[in-house]
C-alpha positions as CSV (number, residue, x, y, z in Angstrom):
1,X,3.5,19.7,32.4
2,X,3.7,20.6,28.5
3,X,4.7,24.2,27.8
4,X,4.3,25.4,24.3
5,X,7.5,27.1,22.9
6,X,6.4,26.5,18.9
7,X,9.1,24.0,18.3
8,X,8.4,21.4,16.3
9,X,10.0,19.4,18.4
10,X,7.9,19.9,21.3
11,X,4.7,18.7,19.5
12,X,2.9,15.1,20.1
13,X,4.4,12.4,18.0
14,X,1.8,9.2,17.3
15,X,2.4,6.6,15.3
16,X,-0.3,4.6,12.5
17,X,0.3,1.0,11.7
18,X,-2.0,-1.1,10.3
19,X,-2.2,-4.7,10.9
20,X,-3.5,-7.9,9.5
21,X,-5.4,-9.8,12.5
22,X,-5.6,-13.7,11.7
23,X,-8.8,-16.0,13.2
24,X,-6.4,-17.1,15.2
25,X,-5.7,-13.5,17.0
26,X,-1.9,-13.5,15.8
27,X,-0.8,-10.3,14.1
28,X,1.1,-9.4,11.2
29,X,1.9,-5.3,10.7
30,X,1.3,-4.7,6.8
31,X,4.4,-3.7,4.6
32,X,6.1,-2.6,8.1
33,X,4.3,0.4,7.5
34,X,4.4,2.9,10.3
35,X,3.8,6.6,10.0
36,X,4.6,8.8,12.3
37,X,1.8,11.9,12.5
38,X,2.6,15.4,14.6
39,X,-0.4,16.4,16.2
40,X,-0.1,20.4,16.2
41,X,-2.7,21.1,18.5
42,X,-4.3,18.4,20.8
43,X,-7.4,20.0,21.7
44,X,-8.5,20.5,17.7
45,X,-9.5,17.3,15.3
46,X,-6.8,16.2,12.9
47,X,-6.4,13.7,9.6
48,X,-4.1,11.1,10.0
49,X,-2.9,10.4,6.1
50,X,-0.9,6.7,5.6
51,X,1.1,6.1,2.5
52,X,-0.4,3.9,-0.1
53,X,0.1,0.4,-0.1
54,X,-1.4,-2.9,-1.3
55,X,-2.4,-5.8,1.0
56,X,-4.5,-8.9,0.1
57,X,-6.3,-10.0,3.2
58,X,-7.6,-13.7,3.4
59,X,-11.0,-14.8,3.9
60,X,-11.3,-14.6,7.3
61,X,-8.5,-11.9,8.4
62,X,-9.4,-8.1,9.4
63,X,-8.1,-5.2,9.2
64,X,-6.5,-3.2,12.6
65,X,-5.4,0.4,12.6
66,X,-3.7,1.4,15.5
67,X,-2.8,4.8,17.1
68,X,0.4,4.6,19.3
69,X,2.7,6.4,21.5
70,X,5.4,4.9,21.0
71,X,7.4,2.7,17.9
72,X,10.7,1.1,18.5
73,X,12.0,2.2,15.0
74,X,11.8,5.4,16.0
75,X,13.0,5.2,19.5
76,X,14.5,8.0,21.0
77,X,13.8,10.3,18.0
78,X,12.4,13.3,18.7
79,X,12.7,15.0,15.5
80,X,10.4,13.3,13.2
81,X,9.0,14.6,10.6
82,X,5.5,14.2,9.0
């Protein structure tokens, strides 16, 4: 049960990574680029805003942007900040 005291600290955490997919299914996670993005209120839309970076993608790779729970760099962290 999530109670809502206005602490920061006490909002969701995800966390955007973008990957390059090969043909082949393996996975490589561009410039080890993960942001972490507070969500201040769960029940409202939100923007999810990634650093700038620049990534050649070979014929035949694809782009995959993920939304997680969880990243082990920032394991244990519950004061990150956006």
């Amino acid at each position: 049960r999530a109670q809502n005291s206005g602490d920061a600290s006490d909002k969701l955490v995800l966390f955007a990574k973008v990957y390059d997919v090969a043909p082949d299914g393996s996975r490589k996670l561009v410039n080890r680029l993960v942001s972490p993005v507070r969500v201040p209120d769960v029940t409202r839309p939100f923007t999810v805003e990634l650093p700038g970076i620049v990534h050649r993608y070979e014929k035949g790779h694809r782009l995959e942007f993920v939304i997680a729970a969880s990243d082990t760099a920032y394991f244990g962290n519950r004061g990150v900040k956006p």
